[in-house]
Residue frames as a rotation matrix with the C-alpha (Angstrom) as fourth column:
UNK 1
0.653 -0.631 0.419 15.30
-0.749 -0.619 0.236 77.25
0.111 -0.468 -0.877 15.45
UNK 2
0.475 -0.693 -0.542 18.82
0.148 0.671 -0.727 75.46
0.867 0.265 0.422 15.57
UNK 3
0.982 -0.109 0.154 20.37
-0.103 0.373 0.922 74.29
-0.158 -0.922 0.355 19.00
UNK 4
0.012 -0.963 -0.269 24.39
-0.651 0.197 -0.733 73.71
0.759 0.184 -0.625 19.58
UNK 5
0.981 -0.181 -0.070 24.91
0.173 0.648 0.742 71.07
-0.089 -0.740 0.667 22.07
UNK 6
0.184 -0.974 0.131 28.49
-0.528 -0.210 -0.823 71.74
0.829 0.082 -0.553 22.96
UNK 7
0.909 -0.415 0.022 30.97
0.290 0.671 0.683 69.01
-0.298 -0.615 0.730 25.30
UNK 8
0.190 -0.982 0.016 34.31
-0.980 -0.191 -0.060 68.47
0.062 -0.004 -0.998 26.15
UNK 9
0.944 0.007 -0.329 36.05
0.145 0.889 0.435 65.29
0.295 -0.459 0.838 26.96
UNK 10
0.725 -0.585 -0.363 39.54
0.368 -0.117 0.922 65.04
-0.582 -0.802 0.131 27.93
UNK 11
-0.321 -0.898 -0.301 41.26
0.317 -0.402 0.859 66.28
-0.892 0.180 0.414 24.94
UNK 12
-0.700 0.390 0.598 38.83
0.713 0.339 0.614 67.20
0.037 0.856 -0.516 22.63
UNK 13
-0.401 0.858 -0.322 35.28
-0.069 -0.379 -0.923 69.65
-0.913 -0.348 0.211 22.04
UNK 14
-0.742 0.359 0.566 32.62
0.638 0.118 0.761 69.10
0.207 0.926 -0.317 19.82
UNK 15
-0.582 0.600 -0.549 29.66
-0.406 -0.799 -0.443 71.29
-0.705 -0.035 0.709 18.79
UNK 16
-0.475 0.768 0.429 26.04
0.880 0.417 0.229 69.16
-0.003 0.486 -0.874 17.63
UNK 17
-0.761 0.639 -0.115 23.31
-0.625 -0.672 0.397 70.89
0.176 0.374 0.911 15.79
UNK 18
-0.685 0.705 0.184 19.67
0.729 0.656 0.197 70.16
0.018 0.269 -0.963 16.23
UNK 19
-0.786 0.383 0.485 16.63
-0.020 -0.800 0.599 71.64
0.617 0.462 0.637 15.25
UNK 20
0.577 0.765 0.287 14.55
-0.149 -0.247 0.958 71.11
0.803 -0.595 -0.029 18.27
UNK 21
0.113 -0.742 0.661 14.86
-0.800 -0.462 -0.382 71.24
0.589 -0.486 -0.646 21.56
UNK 22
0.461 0.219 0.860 13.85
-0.783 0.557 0.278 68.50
-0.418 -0.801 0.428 22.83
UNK 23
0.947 -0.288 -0.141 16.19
0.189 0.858 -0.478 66.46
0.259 0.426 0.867 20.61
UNK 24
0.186 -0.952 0.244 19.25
-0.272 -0.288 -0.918 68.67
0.944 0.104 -0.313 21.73
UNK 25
0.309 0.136 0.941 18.20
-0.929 0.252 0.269 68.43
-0.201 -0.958 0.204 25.43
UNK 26
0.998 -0.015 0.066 18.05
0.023 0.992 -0.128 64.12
-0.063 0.129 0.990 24.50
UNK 27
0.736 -0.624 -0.264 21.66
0.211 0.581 -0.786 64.24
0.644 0.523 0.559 23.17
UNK 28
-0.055 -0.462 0.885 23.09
-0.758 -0.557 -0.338 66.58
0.649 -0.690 -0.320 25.92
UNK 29
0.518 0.299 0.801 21.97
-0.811 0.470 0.349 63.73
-0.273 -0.830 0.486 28.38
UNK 30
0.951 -0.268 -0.151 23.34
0.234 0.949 -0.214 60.80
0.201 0.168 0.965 25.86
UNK 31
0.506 -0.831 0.230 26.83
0.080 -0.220 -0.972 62.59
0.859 0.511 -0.046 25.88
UNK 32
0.149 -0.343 0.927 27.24
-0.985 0.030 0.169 63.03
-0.085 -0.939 -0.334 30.02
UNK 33
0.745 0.323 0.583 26.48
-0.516 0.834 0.197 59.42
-0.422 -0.448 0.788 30.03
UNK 34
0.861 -0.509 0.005 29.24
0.334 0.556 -0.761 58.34
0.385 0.657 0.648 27.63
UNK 35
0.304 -0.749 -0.588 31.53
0.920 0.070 0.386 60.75
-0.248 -0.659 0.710 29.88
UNK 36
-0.201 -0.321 0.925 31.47
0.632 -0.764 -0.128 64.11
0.748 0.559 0.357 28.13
UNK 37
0.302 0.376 -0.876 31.60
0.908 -0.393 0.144 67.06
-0.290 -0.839 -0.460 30.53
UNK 38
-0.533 0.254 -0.807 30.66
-0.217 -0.963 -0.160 70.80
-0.818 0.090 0.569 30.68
UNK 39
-0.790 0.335 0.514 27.80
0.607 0.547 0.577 69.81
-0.088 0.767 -0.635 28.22
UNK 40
-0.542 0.507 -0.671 25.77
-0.049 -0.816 -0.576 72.70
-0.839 -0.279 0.467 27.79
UNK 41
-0.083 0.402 0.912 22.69
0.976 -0.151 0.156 73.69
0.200 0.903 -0.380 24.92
UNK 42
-0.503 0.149 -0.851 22.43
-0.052 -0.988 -0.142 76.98
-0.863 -0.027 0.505 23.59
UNK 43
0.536 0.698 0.474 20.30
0.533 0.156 -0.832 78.11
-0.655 0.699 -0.288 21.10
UNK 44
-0.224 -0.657 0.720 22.00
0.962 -0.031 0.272 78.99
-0.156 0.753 0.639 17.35
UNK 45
0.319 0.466 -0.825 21.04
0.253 -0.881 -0.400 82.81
-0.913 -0.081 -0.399 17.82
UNK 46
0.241 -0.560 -0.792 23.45
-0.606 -0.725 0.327 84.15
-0.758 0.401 -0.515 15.29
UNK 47
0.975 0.204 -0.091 23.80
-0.215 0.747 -0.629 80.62
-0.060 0.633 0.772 13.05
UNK 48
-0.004 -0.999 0.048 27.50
-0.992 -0.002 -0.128 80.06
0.128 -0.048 -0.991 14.17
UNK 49
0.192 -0.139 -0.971 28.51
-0.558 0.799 -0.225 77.18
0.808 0.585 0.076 13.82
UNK 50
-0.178 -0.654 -0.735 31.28
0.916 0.163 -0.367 77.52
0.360 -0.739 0.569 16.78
UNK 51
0.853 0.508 -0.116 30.56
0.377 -0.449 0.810 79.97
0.360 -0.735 -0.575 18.97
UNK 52
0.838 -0.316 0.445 33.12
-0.219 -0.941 -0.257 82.07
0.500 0.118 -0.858 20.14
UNK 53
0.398 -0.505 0.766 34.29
-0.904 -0.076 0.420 80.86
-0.154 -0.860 -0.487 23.29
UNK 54
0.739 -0.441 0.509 35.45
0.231 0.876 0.423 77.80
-0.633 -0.195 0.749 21.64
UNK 55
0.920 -0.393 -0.009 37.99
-0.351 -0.811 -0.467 79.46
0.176 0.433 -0.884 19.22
UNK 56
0.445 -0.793 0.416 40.69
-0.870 -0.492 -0.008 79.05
0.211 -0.358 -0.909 21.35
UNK 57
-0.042 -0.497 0.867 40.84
-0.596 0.709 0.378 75.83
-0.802 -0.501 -0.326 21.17
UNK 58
-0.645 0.217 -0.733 40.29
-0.739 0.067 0.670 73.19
0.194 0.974 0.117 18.03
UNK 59
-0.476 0.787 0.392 36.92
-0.086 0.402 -0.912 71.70
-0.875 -0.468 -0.123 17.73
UNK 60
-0.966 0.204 -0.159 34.78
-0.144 0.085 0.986 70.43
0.215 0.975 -0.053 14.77
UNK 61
-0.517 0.718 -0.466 31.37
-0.750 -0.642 -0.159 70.46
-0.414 0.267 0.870 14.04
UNK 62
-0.975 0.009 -0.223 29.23
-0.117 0.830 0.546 67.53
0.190 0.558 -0.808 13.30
UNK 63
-0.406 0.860 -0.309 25.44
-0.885 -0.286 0.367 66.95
0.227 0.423 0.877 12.53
């Protein structure tokens, strides 16, 4: 199963893949610490990349 790790920072959202959880959980923690906030994991139900609710804004995708 594939994870999204999704952040913000102040002008910006990204959206990480990983294939476990307990590596998405790890990066979700490394990213608060650098200052990212609203840092949620969800799991990749549907294999979207981006998820809906970011859409509205522009965000990229990185691995």
């Amino acid at each position: 199963m594939t994870y999204l790790i999704l952040a913000r920072d102040g002008t910006s959202q990204i959206v990480l893949k990983r294939d476990s959880e307990d590596a998405a959980e790890k990066k979700a923690r490394e990213l608060k610490e650098m200052g990212w906030f609203e840092v949620e994991v969800r799991e990749d139900k549907a294999g979207d990349a981006v998820p809906g609710t970011l859409t509205d804004r522009s965000s990229q995708t990185l691995q």
